[in-house]
DSSP file (Angstrom, degrees, kcal/mol; ACC not computed):
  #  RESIDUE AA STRUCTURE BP1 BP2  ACC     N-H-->O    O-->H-N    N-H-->O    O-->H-N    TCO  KAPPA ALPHA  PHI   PSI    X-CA   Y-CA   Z-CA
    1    1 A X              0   0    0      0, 0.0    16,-0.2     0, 0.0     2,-0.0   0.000 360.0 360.0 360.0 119.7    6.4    5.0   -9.4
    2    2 A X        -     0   0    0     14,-0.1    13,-0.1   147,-0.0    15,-0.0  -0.308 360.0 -95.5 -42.6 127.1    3.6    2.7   -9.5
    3    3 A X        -     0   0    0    114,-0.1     2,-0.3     1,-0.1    13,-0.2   0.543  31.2-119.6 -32.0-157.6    2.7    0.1   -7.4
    4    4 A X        -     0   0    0      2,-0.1    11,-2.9    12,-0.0     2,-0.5  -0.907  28.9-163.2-118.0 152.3    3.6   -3.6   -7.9
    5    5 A X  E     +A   14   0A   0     -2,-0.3     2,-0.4     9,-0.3     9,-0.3  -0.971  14.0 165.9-135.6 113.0    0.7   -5.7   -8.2
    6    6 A X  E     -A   13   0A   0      7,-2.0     7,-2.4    -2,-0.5     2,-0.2  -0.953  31.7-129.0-127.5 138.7    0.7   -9.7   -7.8
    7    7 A X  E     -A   12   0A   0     -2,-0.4     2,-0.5     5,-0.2     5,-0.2  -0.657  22.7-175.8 -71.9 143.4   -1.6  -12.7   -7.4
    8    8 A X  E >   -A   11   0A   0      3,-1.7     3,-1.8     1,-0.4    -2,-0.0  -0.965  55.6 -68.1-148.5 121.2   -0.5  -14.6   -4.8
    9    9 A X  T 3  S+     0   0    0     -2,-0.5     2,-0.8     1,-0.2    -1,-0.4  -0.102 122.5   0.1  -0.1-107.4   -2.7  -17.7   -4.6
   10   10 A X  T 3  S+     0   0    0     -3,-0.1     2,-0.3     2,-0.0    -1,-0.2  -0.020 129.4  36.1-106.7  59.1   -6.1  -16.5   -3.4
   11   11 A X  E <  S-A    8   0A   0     -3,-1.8    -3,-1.7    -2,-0.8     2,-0.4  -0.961  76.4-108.5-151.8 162.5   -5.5  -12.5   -3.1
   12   12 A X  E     -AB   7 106A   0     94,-1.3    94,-2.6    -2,-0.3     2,-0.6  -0.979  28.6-148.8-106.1 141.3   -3.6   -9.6   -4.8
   13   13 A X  E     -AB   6 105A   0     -7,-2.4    -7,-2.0    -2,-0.4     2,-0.4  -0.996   9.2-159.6-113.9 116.5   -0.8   -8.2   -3.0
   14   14 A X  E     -AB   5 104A   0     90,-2.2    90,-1.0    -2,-0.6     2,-0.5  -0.921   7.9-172.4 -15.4  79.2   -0.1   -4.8   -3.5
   15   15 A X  E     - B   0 103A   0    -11,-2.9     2,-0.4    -2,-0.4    88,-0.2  -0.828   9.3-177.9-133.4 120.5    3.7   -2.8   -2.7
   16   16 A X  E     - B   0 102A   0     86,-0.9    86,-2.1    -2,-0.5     2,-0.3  -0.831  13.2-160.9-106.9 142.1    4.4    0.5   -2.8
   17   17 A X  E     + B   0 101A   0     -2,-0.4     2,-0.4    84,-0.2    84,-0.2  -0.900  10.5 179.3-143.0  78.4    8.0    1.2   -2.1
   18   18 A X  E     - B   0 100A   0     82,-1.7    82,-3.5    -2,-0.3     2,-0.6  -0.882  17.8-159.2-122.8 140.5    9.2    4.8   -0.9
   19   19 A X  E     - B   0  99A   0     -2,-0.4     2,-0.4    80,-0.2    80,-0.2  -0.798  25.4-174.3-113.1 111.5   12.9    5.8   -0.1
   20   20 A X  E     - B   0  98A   0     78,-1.8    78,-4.3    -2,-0.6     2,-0.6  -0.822  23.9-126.7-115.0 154.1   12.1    8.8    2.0
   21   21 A X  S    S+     0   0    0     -2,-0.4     2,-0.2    76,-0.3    76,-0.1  -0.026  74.0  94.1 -88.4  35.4   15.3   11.3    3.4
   22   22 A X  S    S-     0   0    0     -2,-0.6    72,-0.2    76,-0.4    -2,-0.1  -0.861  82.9 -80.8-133.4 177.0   14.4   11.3    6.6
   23   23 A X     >  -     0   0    0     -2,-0.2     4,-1.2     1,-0.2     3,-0.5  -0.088  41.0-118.5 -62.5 161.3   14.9    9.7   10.2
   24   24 A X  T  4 S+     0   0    0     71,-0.5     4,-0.4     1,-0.2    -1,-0.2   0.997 111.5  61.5 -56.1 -36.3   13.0    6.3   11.1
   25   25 A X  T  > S+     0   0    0      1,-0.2     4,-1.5     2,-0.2     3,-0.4   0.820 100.0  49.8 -69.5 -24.7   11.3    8.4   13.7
   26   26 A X  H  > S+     0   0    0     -3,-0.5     4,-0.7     1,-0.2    -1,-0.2   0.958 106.8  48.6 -52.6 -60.1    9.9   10.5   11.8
   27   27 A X  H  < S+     0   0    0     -4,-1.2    -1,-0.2     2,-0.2    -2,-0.2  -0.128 109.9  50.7 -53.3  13.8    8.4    8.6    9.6
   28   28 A X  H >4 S+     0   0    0     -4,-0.4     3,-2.6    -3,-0.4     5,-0.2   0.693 112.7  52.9 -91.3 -63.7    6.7    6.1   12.4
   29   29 A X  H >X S+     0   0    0     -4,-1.5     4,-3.5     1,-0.4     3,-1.4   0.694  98.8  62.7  -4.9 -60.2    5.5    9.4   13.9
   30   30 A X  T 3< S+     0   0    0     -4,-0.7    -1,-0.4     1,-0.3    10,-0.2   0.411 119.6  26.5 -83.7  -6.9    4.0   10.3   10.2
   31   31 A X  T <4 S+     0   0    0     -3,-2.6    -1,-0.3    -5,-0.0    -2,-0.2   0.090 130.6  31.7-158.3  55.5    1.7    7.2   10.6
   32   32 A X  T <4 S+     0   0    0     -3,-1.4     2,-0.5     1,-0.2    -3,-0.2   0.285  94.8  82.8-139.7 -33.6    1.1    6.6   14.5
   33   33 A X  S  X S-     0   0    0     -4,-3.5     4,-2.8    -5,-0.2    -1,-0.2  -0.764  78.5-140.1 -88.5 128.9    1.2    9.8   15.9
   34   34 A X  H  > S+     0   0    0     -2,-0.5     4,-3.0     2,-0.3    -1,-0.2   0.895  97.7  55.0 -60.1 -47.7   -2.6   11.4   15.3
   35   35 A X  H >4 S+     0   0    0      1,-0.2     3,-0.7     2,-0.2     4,-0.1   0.874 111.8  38.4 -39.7 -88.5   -1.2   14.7   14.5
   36   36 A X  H >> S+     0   0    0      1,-0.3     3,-1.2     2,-0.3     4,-0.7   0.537 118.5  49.5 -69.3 -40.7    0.8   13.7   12.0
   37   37 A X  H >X S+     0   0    0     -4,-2.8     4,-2.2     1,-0.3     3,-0.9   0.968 103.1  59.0 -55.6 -63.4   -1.7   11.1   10.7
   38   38 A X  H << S+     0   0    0     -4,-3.0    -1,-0.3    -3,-0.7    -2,-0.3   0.251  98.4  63.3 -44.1  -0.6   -4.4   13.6   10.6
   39   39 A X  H <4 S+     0   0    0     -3,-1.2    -1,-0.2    -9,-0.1    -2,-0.2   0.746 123.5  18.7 -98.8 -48.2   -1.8   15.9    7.9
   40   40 A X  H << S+     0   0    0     -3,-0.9     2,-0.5    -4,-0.7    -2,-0.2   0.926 142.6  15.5 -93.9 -48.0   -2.2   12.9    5.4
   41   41 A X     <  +     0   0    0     -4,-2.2     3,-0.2     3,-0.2    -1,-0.2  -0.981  65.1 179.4-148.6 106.2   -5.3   10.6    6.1
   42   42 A X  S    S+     0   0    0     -2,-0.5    16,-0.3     1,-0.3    -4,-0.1   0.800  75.8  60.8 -97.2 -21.5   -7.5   12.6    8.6
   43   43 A X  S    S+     0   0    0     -6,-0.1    15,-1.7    14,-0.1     2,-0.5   0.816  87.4  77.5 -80.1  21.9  -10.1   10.0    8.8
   44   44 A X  E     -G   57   0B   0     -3,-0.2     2,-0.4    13,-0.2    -3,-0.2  -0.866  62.9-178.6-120.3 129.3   -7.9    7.2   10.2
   45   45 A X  E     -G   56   0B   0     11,-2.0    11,-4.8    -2,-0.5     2,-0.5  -0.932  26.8-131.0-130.3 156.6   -7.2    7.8   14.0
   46   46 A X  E     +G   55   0B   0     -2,-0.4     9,-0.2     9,-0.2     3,-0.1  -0.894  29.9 169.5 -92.2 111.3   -5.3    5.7   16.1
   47   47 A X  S    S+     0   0    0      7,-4.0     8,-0.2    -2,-0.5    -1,-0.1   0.660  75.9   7.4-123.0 -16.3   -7.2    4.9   19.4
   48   48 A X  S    S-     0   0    0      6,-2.6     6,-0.4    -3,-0.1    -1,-0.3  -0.424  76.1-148.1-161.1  83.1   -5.1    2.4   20.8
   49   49 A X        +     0   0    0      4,-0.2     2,-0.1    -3,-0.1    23,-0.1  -0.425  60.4  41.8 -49.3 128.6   -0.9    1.2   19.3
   50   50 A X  S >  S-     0   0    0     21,-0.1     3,-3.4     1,-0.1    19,-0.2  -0.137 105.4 -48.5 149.6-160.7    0.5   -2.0   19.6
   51   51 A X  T 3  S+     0   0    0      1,-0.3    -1,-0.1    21,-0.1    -2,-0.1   0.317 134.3  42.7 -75.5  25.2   -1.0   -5.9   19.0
   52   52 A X  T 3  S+     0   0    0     -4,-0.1    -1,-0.3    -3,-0.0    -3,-0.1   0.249 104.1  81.0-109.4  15.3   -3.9   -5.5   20.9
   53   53 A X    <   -     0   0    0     -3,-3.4    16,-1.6    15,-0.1     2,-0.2  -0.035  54.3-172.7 -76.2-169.8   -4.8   -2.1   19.7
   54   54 A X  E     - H   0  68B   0     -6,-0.4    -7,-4.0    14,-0.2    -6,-2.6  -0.978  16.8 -98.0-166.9-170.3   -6.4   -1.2   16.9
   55   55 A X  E     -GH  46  67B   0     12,-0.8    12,-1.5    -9,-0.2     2,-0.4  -0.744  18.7-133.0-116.1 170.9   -7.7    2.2   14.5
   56   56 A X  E     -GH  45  66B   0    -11,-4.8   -11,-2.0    -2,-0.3     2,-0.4  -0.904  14.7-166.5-109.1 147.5  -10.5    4.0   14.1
   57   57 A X  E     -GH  44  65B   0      8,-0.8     8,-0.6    -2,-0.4   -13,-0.2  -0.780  15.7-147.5-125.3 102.4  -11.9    4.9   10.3
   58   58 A X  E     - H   0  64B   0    -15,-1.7     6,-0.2    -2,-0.4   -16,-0.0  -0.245   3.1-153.1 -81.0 134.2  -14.6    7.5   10.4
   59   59 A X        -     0   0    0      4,-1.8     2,-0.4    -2,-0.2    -1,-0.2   0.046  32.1-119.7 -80.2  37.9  -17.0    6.8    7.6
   60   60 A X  S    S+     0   0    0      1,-0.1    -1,-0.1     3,-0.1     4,-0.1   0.454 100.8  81.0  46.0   0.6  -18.0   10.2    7.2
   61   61 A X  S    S-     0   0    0     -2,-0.4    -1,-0.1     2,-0.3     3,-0.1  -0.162 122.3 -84.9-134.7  33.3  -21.5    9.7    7.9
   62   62 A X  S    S+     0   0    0      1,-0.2     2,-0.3     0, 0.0    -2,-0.1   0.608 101.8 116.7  54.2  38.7  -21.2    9.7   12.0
   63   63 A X        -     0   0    0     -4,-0.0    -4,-1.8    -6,-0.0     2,-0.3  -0.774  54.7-147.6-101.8 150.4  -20.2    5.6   11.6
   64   64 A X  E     -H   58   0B   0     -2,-0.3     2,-0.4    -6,-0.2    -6,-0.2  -0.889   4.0-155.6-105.0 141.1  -16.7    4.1   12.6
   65   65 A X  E     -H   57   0B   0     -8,-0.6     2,-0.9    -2,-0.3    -8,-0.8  -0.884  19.3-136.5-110.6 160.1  -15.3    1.5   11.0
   66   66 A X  E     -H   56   0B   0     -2,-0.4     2,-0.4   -10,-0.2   -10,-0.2  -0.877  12.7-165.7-127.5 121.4  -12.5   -0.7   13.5
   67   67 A X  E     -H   55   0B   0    -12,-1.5   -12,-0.8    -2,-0.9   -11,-0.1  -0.802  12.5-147.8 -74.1  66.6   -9.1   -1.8   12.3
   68   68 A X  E     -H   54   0B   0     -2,-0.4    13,-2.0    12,-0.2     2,-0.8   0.042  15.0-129.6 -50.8 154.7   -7.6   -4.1   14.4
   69   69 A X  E     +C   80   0A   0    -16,-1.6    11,-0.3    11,-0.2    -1,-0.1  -0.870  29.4 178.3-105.4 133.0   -4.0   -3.8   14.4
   70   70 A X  E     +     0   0A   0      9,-2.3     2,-0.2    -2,-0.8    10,-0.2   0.505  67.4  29.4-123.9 -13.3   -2.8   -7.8   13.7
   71   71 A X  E     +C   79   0A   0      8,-1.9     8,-1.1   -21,-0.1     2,-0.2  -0.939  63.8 162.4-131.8 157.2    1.2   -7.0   13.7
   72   72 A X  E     +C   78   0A   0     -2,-0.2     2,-0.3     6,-0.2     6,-0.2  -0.778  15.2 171.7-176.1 148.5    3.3   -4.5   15.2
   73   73 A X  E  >  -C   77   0A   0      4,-2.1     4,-0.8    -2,-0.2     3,-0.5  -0.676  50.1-109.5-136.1 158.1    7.1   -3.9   16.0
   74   74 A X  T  4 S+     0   0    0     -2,-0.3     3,-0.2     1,-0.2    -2,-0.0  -0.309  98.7   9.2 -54.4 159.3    7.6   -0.6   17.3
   75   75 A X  T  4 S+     0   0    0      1,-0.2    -1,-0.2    -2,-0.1     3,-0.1   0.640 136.5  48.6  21.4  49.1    9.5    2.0   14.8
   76   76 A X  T  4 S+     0   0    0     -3,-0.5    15,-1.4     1,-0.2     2,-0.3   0.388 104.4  24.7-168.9 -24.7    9.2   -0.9   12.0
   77   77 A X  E  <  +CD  73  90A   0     -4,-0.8    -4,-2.1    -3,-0.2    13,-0.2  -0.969  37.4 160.1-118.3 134.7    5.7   -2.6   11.5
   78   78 A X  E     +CD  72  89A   0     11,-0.8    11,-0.8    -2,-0.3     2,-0.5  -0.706  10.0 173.1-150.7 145.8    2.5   -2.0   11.9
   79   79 A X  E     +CD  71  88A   0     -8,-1.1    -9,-2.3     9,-0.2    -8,-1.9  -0.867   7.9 177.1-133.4 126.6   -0.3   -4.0   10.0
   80   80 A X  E     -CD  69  87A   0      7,-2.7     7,-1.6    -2,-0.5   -11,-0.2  -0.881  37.5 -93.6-127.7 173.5   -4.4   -3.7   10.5
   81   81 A X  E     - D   0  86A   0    -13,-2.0     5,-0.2    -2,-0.3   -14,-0.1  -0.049  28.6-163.8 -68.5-169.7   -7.0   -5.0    9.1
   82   82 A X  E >   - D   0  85A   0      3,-0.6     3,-0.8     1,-0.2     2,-0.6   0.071  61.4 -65.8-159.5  35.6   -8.8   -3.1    6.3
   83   83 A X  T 3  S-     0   0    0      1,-0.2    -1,-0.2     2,-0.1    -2,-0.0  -0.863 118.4 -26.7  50.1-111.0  -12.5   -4.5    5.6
   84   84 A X  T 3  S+     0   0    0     -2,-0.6    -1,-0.2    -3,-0.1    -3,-0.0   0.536 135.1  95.7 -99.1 -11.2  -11.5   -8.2    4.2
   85   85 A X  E <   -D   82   0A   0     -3,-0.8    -3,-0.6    22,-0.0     2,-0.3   0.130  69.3-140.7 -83.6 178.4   -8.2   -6.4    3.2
   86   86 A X  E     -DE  81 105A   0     19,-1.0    19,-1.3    -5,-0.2     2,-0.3  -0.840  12.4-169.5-119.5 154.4   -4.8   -6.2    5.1
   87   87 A X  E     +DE  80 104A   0     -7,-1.6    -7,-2.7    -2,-0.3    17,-0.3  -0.946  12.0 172.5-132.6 126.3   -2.4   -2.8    5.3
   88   88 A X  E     -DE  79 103A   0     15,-2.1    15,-0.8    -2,-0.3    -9,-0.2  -0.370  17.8-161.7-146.6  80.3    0.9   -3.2    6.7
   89   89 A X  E     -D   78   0A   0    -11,-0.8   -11,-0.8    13,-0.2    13,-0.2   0.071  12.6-168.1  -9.7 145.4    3.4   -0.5    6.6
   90   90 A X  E     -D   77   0A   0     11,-0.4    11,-1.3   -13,-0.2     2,-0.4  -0.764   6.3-153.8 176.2  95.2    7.3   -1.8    7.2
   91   91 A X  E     -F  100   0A   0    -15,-1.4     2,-0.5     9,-0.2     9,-0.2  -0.608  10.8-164.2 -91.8 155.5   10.2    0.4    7.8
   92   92 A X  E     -F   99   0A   0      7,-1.0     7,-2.0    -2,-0.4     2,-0.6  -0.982  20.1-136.7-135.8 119.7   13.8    0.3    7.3
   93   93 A X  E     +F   98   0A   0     -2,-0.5     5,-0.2     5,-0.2     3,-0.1  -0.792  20.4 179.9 -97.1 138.1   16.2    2.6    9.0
   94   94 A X  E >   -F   97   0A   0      3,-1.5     2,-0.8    -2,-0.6     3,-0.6   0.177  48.8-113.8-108.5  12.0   18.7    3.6    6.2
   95   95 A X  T 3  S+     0   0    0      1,-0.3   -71,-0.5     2,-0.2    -1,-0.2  -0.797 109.3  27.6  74.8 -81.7   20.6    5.8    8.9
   96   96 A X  T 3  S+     0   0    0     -2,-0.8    -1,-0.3   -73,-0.1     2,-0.1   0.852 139.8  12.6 -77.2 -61.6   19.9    9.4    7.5
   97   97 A X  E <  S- F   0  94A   0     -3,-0.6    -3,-1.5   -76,-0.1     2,-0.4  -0.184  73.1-127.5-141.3-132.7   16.6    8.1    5.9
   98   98 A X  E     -BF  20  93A   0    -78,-4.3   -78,-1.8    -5,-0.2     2,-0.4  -0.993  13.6-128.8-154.8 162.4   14.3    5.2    5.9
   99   99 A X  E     -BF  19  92A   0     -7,-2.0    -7,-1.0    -2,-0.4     2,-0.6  -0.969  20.4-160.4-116.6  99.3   12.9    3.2    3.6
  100  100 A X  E     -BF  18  91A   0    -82,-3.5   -82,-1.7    -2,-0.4     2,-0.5  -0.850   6.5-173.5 -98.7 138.1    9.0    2.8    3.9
  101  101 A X  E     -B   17   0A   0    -11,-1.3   -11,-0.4    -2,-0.6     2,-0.4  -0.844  10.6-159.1-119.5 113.8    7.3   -0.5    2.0
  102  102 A X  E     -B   16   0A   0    -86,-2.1   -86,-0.9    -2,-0.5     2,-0.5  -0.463   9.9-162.8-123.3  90.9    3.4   -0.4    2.1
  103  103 A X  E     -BE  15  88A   0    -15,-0.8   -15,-2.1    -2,-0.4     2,-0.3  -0.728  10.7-177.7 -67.3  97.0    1.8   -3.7    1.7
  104  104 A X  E     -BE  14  87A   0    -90,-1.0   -90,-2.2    -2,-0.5     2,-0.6  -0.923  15.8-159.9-100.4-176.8   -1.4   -4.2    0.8
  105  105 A X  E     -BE  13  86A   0    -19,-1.3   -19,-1.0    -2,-0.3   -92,-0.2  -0.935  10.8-166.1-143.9 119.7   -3.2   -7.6    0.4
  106  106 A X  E     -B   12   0A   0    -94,-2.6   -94,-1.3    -2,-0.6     3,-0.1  -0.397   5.0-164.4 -95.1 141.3   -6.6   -7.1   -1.9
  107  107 A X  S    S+     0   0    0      1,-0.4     2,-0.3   -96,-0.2    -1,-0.2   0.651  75.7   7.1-109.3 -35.8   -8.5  -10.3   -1.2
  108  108 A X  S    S-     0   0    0    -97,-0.1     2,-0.4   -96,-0.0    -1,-0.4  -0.832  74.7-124.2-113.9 169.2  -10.7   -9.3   -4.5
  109  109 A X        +     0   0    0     -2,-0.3     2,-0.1    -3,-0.1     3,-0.0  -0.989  35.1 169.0-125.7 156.4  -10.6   -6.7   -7.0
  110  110 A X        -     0   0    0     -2,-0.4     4,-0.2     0, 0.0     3,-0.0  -0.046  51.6 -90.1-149.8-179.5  -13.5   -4.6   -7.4
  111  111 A X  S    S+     0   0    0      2,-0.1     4,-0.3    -2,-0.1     3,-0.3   0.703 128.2  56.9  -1.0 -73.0  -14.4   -1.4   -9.3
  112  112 A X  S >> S+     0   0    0      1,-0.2     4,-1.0     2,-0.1     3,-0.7   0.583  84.8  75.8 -31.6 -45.0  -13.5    0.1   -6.3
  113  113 A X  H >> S+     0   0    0      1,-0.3     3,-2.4     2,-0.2     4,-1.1   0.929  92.4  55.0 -84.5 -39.7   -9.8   -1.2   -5.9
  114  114 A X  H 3> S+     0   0    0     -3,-0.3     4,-1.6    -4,-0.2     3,-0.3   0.792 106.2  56.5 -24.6 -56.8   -8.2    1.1   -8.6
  115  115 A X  H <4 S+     0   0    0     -3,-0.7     4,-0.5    -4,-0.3    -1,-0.2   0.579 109.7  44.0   5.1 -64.9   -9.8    3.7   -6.4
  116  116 A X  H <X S+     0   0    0     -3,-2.4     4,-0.9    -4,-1.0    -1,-0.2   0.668 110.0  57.6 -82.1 -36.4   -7.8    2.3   -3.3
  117  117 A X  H  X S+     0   0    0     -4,-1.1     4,-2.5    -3,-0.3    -2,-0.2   0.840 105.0  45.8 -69.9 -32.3   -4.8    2.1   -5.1
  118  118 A X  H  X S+     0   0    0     -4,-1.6     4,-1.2    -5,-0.3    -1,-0.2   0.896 107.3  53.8 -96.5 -35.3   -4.4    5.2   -6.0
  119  119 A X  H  > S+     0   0    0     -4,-0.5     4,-2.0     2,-0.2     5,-0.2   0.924 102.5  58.8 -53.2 -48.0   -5.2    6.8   -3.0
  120  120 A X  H >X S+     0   0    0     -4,-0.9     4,-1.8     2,-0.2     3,-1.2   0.984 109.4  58.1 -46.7 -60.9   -2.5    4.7   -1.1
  121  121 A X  H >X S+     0   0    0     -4,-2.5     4,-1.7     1,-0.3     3,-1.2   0.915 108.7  33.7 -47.9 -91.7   -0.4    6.4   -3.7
  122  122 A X  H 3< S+     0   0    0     -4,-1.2    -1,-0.3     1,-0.2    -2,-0.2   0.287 107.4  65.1-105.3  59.4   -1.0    9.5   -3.1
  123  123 A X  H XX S+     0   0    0     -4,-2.0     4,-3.4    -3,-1.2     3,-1.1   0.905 111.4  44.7 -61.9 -67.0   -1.3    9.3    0.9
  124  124 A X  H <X S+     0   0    0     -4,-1.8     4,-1.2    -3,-1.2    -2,-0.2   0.705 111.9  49.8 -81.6 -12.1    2.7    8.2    0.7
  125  125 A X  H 3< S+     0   0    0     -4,-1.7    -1,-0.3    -5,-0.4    -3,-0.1   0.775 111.9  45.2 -95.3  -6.7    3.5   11.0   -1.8
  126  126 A X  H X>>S+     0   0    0     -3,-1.1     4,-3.4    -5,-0.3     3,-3.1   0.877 111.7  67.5 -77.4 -47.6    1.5   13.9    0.7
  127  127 A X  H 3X5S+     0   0    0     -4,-3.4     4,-2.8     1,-0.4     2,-0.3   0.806 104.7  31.6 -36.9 -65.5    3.7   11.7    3.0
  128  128 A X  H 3<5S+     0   0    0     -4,-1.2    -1,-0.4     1,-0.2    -2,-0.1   0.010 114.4  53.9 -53.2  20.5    6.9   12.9    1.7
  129  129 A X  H <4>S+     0   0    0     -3,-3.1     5,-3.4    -2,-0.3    -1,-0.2   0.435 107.6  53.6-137.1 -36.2    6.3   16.1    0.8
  130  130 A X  H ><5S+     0   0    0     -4,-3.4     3,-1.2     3,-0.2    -2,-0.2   0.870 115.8  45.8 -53.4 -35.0    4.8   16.8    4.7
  131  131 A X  T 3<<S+     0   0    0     -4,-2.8    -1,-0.2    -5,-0.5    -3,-0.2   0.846 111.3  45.6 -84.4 -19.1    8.0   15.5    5.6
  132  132 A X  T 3 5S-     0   0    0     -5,-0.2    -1,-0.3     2,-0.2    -2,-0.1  -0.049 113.4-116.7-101.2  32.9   10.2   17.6    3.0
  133  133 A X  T < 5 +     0   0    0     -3,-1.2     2,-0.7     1,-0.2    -3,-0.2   0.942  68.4 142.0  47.0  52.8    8.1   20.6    4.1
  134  134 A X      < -     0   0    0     -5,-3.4     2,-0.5    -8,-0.1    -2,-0.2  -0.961  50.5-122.4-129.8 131.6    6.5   21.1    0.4
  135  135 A X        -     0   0    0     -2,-0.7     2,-0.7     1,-0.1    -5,-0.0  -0.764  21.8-125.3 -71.3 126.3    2.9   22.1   -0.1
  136  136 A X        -     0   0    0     -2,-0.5     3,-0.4     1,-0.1    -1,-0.1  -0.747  16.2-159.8 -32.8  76.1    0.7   19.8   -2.1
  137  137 A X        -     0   0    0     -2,-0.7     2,-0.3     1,-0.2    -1,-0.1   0.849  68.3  -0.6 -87.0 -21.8   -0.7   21.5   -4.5
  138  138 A X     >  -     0   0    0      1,-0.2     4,-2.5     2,-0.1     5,-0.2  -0.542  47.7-178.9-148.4 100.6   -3.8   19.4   -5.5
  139  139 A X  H  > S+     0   0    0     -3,-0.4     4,-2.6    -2,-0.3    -1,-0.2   0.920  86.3  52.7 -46.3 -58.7   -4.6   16.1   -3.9
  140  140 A X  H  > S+     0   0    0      1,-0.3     4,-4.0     2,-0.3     5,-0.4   0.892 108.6  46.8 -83.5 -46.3   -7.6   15.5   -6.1
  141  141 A X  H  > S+     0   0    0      1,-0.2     4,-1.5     2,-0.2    -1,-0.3   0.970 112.6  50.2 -65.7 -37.3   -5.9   16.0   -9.5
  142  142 A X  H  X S+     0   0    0     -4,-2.5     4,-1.1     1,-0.2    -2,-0.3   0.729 112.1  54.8 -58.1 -26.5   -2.9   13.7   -8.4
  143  143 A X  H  X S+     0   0    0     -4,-2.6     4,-1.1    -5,-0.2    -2,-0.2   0.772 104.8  43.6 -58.8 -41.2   -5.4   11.5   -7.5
  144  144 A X  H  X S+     0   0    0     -4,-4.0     4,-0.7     2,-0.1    -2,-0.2   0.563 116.8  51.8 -67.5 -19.2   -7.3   11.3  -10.6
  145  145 A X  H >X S+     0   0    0     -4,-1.5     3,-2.1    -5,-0.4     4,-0.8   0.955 112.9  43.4 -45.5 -85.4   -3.8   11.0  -12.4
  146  146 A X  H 3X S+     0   0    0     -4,-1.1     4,-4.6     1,-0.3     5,-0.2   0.524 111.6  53.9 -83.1 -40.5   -2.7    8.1  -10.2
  147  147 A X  H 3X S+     0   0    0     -4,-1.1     4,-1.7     1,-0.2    -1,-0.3   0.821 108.9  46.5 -80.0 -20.5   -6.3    6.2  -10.4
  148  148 A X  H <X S+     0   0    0     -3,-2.1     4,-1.3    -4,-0.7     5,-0.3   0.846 113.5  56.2 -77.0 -27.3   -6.5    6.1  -14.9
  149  149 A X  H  X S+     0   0    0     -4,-0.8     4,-1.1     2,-0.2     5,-0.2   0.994 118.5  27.9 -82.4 -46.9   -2.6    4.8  -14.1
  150  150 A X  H >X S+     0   0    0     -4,-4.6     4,-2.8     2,-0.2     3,-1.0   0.982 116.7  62.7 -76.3 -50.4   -4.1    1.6  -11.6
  151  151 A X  H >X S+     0   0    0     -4,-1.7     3,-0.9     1,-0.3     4,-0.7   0.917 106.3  37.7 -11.8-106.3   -6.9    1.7  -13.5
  152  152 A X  H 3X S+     0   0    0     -4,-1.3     4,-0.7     1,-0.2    -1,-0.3   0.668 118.6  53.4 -34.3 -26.5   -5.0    0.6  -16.7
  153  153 A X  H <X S+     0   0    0     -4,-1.1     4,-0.6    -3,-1.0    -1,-0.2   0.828  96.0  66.4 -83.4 -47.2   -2.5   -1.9  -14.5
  154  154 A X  H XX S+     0   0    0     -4,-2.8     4,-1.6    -3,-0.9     3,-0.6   0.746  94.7  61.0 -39.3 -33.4   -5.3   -3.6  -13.0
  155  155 A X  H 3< S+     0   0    0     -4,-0.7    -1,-0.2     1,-0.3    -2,-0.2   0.926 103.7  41.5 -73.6 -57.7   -6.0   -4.9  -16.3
  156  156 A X  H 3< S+     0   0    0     -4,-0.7    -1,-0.3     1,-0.2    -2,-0.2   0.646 114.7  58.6 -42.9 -24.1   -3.0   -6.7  -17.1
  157  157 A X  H <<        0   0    0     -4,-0.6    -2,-0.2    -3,-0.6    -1,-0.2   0.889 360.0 360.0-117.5 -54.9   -3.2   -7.9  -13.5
  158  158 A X     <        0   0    0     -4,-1.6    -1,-0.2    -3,-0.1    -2,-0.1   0.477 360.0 360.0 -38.3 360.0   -7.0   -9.7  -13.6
């Protein structure tokens, strides 16, 4: 399922919405705990949890970028920066399985943000599938799916 994508006076707001079958602790684990981070998004490390922490984002090129973390509830928010962007993750325990919302809030759209969208995508759909024990069989092609599909939404959205 595609994001949803809105203007909201001077930004786009972004929400990806997945109803996963598993406990809330798992899923806070799946994107706090560095093991478990490092299975989906290996360059984003966690150097420090809660509001005065923040992440680390290795640019690949022996550079860091830092992601202050700007909300946090324990087992239910946490929100960093992003460049000029926000990301803010928000769980719901559903008993048996949790309900994860991933917010972000684009202050422009670029080239680029299709790019972004579609990776967010499928980040939370390796999520689930790490968590349902299913191999993944090709990031790069689900990615190139995912990115003509934002791609083509974006347009309507402008």
């Amino acid at each position: 399922m595609l994001a949803n994508i809105k203007k909201e006076s001077n930004e786009y707001v972004v929400t990806y919405v997945r109803l996963l079958d598993h406990p809330l602790k798992d899923v806070w684990e799946m994107i706090t705990y560095n093991d478990k981070l490092s299975l989906w998004f290996n360059e984003l490390h966690v150097v420090k949890l809660g509001l005065d922490g923040y992440l680390r984002f290795d640019m690949g090129d022996g550079t860091y970028e830092r992601m202050d973390i700007t909300d946090f509830e324990e087992n239910a928010v946490l929100e960093y920066t992003w460049g000029e962007d926000l990301v803010r993750f928000e769980l719901t325990d559903l008993g048996t399985s949790t309900k994860l919302v991933l917010i972000e809030k684009v202050s422009k759209l670029t080239d680029h943000t299709p790019k972004d969208l579609a990776g967010w995508h499928v980040c939370l759909d390796v999520i689930a599938a790490i968590l349902d024990k299913i191999e993944v069989e090709n990031r790069i092609d689900n990615w190139k799916y995912w990115f003509e599909e934002y791609r083509e939404q974006l347009k309507s959205v402008k």
